[in-house]
MARNU-35281 format. One line per field, with one value per residue (C-alpha): residue in one letter; x, y, z. Coordinates in nm, 2 decimals. Example, Ala and Ser with C-alpha at 12.3 -4.5 7.8 and 13.67 -1.06 7.14 Angstrom:
% MARNU-35281
rest: c(a;s)
X: c(1.23;1.37)
Y: c(-0.45;-0.11)
Z: c(0.78;0.71)
***
This chain:
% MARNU-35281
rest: c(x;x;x;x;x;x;x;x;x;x;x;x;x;x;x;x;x;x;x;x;x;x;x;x;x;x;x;x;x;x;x;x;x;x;x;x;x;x;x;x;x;x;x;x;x;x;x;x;x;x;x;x;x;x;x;x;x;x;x;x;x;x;x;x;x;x;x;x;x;x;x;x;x;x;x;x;x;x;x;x;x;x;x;x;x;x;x;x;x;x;x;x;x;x;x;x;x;x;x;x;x;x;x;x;x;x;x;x;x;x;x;x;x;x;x;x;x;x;x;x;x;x;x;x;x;x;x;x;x;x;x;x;x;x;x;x;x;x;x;x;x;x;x;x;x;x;x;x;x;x;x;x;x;x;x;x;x;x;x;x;x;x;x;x;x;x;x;x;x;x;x;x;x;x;x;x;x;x;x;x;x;x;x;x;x;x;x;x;x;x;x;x;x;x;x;x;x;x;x;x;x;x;x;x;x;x;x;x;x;x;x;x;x;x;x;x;x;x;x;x;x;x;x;x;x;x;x;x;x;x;x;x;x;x;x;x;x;x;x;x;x;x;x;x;x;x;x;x;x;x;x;x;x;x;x;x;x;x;x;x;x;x;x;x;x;x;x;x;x;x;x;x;x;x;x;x;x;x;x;x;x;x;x;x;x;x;x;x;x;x;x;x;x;x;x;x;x;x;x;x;x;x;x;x;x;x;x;x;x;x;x;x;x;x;x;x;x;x;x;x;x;x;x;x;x;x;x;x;x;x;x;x;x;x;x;x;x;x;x;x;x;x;x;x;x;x;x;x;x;x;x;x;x;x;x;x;x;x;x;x;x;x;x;x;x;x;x;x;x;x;x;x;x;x;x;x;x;x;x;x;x;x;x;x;x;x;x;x;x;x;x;x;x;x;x;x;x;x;x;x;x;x;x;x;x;x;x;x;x;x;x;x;x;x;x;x;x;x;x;x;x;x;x;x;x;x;x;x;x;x;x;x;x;x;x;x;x;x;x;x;x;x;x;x;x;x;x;x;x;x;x;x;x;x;x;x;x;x;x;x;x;x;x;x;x;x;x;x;x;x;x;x;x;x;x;x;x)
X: c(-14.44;-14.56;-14.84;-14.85;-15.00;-15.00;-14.73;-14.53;-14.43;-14.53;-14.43;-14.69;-14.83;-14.79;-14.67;-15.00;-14.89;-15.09;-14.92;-14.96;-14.90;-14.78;-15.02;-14.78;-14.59;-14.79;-14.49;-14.49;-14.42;-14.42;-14.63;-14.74;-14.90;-15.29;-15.39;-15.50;-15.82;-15.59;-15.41;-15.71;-15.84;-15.49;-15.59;-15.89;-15.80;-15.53;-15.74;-15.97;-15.69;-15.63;-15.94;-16.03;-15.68;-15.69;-16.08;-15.92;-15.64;-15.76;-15.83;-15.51;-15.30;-15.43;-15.40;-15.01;-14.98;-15.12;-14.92;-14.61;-14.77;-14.84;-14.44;-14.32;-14.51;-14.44;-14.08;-14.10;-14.40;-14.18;-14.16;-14.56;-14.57;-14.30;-14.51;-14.87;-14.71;-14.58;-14.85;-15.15;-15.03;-15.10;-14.91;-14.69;-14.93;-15.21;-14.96;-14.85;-15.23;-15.33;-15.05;-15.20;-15.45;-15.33;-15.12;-15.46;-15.70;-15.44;-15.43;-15.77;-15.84;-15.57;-15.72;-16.02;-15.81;-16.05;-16.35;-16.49;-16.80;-17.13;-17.47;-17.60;-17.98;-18.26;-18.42;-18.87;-18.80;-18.57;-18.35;-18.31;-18.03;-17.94;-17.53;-17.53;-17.17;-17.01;-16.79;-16.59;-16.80;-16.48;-16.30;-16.32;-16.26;-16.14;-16.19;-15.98;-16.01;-15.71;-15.83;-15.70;-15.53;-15.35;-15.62;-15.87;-15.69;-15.58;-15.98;-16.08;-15.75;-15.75;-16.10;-16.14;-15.83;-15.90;-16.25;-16.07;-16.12;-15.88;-15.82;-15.74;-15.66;-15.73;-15.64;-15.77;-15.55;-15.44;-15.26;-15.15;-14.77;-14.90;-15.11;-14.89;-14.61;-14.89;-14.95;-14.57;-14.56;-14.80;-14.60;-14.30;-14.52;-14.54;-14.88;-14.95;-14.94;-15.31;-15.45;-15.34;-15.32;-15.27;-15.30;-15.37;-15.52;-15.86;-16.21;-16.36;-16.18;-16.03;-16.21;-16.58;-16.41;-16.31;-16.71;-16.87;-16.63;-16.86;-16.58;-16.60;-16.79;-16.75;-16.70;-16.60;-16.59;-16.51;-16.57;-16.81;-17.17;-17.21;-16.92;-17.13;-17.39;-17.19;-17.03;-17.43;-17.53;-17.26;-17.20;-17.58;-17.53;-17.33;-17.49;-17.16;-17.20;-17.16;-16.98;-17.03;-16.87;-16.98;-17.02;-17.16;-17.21;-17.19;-17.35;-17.17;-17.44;-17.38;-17.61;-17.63;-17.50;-17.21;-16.83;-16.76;-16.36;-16.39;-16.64;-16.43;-16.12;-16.35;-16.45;-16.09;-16.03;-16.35;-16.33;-15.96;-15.83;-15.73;-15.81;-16.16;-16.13;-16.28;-16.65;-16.69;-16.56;-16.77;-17.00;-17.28;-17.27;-17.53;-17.52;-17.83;-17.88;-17.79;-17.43;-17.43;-17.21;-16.97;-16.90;-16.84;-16.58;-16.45;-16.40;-16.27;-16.02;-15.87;-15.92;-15.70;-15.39;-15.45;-15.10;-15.02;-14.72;-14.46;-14.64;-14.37;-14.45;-14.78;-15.11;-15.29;-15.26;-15.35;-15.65;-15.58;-15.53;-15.64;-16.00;-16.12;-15.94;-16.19;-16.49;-16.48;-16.43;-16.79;-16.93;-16.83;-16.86;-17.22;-17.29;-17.12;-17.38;-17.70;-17.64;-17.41;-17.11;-16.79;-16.47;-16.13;-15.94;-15.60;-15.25;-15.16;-14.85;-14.54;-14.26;-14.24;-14.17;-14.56;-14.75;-14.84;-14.95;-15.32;-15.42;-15.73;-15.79;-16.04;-16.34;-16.67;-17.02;-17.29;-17.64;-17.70;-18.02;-18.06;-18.16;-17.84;-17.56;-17.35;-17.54;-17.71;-17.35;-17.07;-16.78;-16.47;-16.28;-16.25;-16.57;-16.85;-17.11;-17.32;-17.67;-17.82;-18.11;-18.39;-18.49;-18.43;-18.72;-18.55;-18.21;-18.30;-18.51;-18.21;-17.98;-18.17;-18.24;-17.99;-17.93;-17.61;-17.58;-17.26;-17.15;-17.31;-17.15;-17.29;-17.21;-17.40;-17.39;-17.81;-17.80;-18.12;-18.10;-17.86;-18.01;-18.30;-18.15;-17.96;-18.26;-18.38;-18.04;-18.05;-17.65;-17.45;-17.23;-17.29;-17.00;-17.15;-16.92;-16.62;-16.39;-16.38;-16.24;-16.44;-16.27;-16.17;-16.41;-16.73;-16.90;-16.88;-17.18;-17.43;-17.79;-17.98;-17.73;-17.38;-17.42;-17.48;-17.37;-17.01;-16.67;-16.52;-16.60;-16.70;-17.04;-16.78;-16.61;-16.92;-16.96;-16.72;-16.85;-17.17;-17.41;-17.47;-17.73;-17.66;-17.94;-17.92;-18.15;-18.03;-18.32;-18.30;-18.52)
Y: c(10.53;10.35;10.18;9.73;9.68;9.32;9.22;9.47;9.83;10.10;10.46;10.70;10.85;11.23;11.39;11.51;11.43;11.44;11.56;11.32;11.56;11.38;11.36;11.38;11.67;11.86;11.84;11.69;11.32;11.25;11.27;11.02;11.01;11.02;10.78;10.92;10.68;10.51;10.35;10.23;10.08;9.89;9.77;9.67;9.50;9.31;9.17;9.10;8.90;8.70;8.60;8.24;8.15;8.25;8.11;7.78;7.72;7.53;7.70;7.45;7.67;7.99;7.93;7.84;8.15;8.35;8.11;8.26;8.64;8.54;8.46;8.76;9.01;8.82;8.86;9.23;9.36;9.59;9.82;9.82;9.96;10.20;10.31;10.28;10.56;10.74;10.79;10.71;10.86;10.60;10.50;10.24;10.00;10.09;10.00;9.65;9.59;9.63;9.45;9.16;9.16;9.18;8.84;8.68;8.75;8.62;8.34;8.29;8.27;8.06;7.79;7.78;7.55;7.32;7.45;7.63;7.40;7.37;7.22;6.88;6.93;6.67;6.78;6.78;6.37;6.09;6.11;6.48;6.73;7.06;7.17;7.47;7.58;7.89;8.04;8.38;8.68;8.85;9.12;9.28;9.66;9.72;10.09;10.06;10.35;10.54;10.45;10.11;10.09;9.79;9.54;9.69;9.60;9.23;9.20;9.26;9.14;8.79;8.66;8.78;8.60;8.30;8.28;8.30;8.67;8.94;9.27;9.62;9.77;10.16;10.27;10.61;10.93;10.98;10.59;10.48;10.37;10.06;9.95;9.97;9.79;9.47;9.44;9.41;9.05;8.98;9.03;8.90;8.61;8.49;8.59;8.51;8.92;9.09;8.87;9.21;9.51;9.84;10.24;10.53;10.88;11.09;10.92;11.17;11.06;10.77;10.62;10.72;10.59;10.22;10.20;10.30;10.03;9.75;9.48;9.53;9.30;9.34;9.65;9.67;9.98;10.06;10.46;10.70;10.68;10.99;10.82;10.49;10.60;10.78;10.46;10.28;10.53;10.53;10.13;10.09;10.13;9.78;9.64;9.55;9.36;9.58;9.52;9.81;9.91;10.24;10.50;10.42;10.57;10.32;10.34;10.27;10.21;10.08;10.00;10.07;9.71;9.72;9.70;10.07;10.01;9.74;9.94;10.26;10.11;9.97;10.30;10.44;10.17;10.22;10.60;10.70;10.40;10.56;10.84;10.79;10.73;10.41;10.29;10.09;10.38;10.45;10.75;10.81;10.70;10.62;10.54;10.44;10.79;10.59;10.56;10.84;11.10;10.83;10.67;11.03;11.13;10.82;10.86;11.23;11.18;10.88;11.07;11.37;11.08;11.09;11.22;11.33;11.35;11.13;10.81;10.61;10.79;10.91;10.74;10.90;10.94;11.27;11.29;11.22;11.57;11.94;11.90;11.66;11.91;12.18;11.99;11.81;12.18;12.30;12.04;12.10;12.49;12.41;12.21;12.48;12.77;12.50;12.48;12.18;12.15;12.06;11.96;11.90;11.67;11.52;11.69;11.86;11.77;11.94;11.88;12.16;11.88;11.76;12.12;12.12;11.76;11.73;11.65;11.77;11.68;11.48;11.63;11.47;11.68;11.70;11.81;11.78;11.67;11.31;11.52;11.71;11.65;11.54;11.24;11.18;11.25;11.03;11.24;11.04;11.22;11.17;11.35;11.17;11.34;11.13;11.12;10.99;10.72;10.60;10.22;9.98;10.07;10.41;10.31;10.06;10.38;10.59;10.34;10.27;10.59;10.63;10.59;10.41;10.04;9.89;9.78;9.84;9.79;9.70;9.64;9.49;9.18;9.10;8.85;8.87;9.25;9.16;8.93;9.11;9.42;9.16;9.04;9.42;9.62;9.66;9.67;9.41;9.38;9.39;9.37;9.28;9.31;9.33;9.56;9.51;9.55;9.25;8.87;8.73;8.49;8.69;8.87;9.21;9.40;9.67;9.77;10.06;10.36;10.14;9.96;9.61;9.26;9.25;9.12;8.83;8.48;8.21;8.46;8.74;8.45;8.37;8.74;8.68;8.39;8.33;8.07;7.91;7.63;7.35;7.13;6.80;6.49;6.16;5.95;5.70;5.82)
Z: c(0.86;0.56;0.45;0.44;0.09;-0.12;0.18;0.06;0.32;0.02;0.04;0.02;-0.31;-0.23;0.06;0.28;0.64;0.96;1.30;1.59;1.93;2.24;2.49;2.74;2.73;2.40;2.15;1.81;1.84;1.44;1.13;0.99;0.58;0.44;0.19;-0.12;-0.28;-0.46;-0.24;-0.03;-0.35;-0.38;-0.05;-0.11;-0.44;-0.24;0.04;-0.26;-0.41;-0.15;-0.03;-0.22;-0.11;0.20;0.30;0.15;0.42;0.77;1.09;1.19;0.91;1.01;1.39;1.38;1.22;1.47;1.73;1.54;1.58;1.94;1.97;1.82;2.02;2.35;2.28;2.21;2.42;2.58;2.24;2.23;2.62;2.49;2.19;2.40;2.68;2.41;2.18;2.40;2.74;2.96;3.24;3.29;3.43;3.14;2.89;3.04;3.13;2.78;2.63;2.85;2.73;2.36;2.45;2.64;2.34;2.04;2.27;2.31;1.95;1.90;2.06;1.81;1.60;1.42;1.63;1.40;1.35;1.08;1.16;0.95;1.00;0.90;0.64;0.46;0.44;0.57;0.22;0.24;0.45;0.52;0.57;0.74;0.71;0.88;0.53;0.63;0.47;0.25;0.29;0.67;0.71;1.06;1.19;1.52;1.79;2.00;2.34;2.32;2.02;2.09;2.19;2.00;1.63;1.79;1.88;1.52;1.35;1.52;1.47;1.13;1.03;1.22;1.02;0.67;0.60;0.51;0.68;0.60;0.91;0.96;1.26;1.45;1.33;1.71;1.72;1.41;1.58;1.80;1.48;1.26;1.46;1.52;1.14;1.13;1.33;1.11;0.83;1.05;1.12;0.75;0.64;0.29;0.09;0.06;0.36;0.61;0.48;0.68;0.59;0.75;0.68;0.77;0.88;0.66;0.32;0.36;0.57;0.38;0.06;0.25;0.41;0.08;-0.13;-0.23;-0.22;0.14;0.33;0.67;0.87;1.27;1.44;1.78;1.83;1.87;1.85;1.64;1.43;1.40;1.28;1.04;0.93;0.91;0.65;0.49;0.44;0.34;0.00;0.00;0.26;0.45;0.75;1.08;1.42;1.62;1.96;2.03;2.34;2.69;3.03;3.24;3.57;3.91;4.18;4.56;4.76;5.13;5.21;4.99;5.13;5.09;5.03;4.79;4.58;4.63;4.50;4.22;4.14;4.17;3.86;3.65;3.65;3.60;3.38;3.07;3.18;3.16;2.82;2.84;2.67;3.03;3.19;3.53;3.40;3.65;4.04;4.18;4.58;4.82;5.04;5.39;5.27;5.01;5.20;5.33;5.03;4.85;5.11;5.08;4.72;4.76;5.01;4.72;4.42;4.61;4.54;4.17;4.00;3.66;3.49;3.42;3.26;3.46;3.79;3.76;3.84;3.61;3.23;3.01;2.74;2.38;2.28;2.30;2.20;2.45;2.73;2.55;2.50;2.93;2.96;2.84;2.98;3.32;3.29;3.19;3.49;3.74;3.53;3.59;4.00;4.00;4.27;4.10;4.29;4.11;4.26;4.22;4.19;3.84;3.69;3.89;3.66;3.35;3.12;3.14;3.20;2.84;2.83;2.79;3.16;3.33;3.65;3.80;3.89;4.07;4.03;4.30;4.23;3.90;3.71;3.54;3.27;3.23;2.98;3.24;3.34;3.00;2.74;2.72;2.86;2.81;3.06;3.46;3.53;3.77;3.87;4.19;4.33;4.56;4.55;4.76;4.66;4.41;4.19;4.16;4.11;3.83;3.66;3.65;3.56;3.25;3.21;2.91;2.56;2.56;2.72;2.73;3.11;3.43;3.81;4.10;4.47;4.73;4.98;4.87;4.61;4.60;4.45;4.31;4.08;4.05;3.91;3.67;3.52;3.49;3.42;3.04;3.00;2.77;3.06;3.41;3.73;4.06;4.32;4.09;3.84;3.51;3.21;2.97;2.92;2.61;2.68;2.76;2.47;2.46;2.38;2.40;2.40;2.26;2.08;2.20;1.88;1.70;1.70;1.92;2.02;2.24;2.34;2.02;1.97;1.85;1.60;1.46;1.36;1.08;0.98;0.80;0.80;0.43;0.37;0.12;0.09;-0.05;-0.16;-0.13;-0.23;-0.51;-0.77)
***
């Protein structure tokens, strides 16, 4: 692996390599190199570079050459799903799903051509005026995460460029493959050197030395809470613009009208996708008590189908890697100690090839307090512990009752409740009656500790832009 530098592939400086372990069966997949400071100041100094020539080109130029990226990767998805099950883990069905919705976003923003429209506001008097244009902010540093480590660099990558800014792409240290082999139909695609740029290496180095650069602009983030605010302090002494995506715990609730299969089979999506390893990743379920027992065997008796294993035969993908095995661990050893019923559900992986693959089965926890790490920490893993509620005052309480706010689920037939516990729910995103994940059209954000600003729709496009005033005075004297 090398880095994309000036539009050139550059060999690494020294020879400090990071191991990337295969989900899927445990072995070594590859290593791939760290950055030294250096070369992330090259970076920098060559998104720098090509900034003013870049910003200069029309949303026309810039959109054919996304078109071109769009081509490419349609042409060849089939190595991205081949990297995505290898490095990720995901099955088969994860990796064309997410390669989807790579091709649906690039082609979302690709129809911004010449939309990207300014305000011409009156102005004190009749012979004054105020431009307000939408200029791209600079140099964009994009921090991209290994859950979805396909879409997730497309969502930052596409808008940014689209707007007129550069990129320097640093991808999470558990996914560099699929990002690097994007930037490379962007460089197959024709993009002028220094407007993509792409390295990898440690958060803790690296990526402090990139946040803290004061030629950096714009940051966006898609990770960890803990890691966000990380990244907050650390960009304050440049006063970079932020995108943050962090964590969530997403509450699943049904109510005692809902259609118990279709909200089952809902569930069976938001909770085990990925793994679990999703920020809109069902994280609390909350049923009304009338249907509460029902709906849990119900969801029992289709969890006990989950497989793991082969990623082509499997319906259920590993964790990331040996720590998130050992942290979902503590957490449900802690619950078991406080009272809490756990069941494990779902059939381990048969076939020796996969036994030392990072899979942990699914497991749904009864009895626990709202108070309790399990209902109030992201897990990240296909955990879900359930309660029972009483009333819709209740069940709005506890769903709230959280310090992430991402998405939110709901089924019912009332559309009444419904609506009312949309205008209470305070969630970025809310499914009634209906799976996720997000569309590139709706804008994806979050309340309280899930972050700042977000992604998607023409709100997320106007995040790389901002708005300058030129005011002018037309008057004859």
């Amino acid at each position: 692996m090398e880095f994309y530098i000036n539009g050139q592939y550059v060999k690494p400086e020294n020879e400090n390599e990071i191991p990337k372990y295969s989900p899927v069966t445990g072995e070594l997949l590859y290593n791939f190199p760290s950055a030294t400071k250096t070369e992330a100041q090259n970076a920098v100094d060559s998104a720098m570079e090509a900034f003013p020539a870049w910003s200069a080109t029309t949303s026309k130029e810039r959109s054919m050459l996304l078109l071109r990226v769009y081509n490419l990767m349609e042409s060849r998805r089939s190595e991205l799903e081949d990297i995505l099950m290898k490095e990720n883990g995901k099955i088969i069905s994860e990796a064309k799903g997410e390669v989807d919705g790579v091709l649906d976003q690039l082609w979302y923003y690709i129809g911004f051509e010449r939309k990207l429209n300014g305000d011409f506001v009156e102005g004190d008097t009749s012979m004054r005026r105020i431009i307000q244009s939408r200029v791209p902010y600079g140099v964009v540093l994009a921090l991209t995460p290994w859950n979805f480590p396909a879409a997730m660099v497309i969502r930052k990558l596409a808008p940014a460029l689209l707007c007129g800014n550069t990129v320097i792409v640093k991808p999470s240290s558990d996914t560099p493959g699929s990002a690097e082999w994007i930037v490379r139909k962007f460089s197959e695609a024709g993009f002028p050197k220094g407007v993509v740029n792409f390295i990898t290496g440690s958060g803790s180095t690296i990526g402090d030395y990139l946040v803290e650069n004061r030629k950096v602009s714009l940051i966006t983030m898609t990770g960890s809470t803990e890691v966000g605010m990380h990244i907050m302090n650390k960009a304050s002494s440049n006063m970079a613009k932020l995108i943050l995506e962090l964590g969530g715990k997403a509450p699943f609730m049904v109510w005692k009208d809902a259609d118990l299969k279709k909200a089952v089979d809902t569930l069976m999506w938001a909770k085990y996708s990925n793994a679990g390893q999703s920020c809109i990743a069902a994280e609390r379920l909350y049923v009304h008590e009338d249907v509460y027992l029902k709906f849990l065997q119900l969801f029992k008796e289709a969890s006990m189908k989950i497989t793991m294993g082969s990623p082509i035969d499997g319906t259920m993908g590993p964790l990331i890697n040996r720590k998130a095995i050992s942290n979902t661990s503590k957490i449900i050893t802690q619950a078991e100690e406080n009272g809490s019923k756990v069941t494990k559900m779902g059939l381990a992986a048969g076939d020796k090839k996969f036994q030392n693959g990072f899979y942990y089965n699914p497991v749904l926890v009864e009895d626990a307090d709202q108070n309790s790490n399990v209902f109030q920490e992201e897990i990240f893993a296909p955990v879900l512990p359930a309660m029972s509620v009483h009333n819709e005052d209740e069940l709005l309480k506890l769903a709230n009752d959280s310090k992430y706010g991402l998405a939110s689920y709901l089924f019912t037939r009332d559309i009444g409740f419904a609506m009312r516990l949309s205008e209470g729910i305070r969630f970025g995103e809310l499914y009634i009656n209906m799976p996720g994940p997000e569309s590139s059209q709706g804008y994806h954000t979050g309340f309280r500790m899930t972050g700042q600003a977000g992604e998607g729709s023409v709100h997320g496009i106007e995040e790389y832009l901002h708005l300058k005033n030129t005011y002018i005075d037309f008057s004859k004297d």
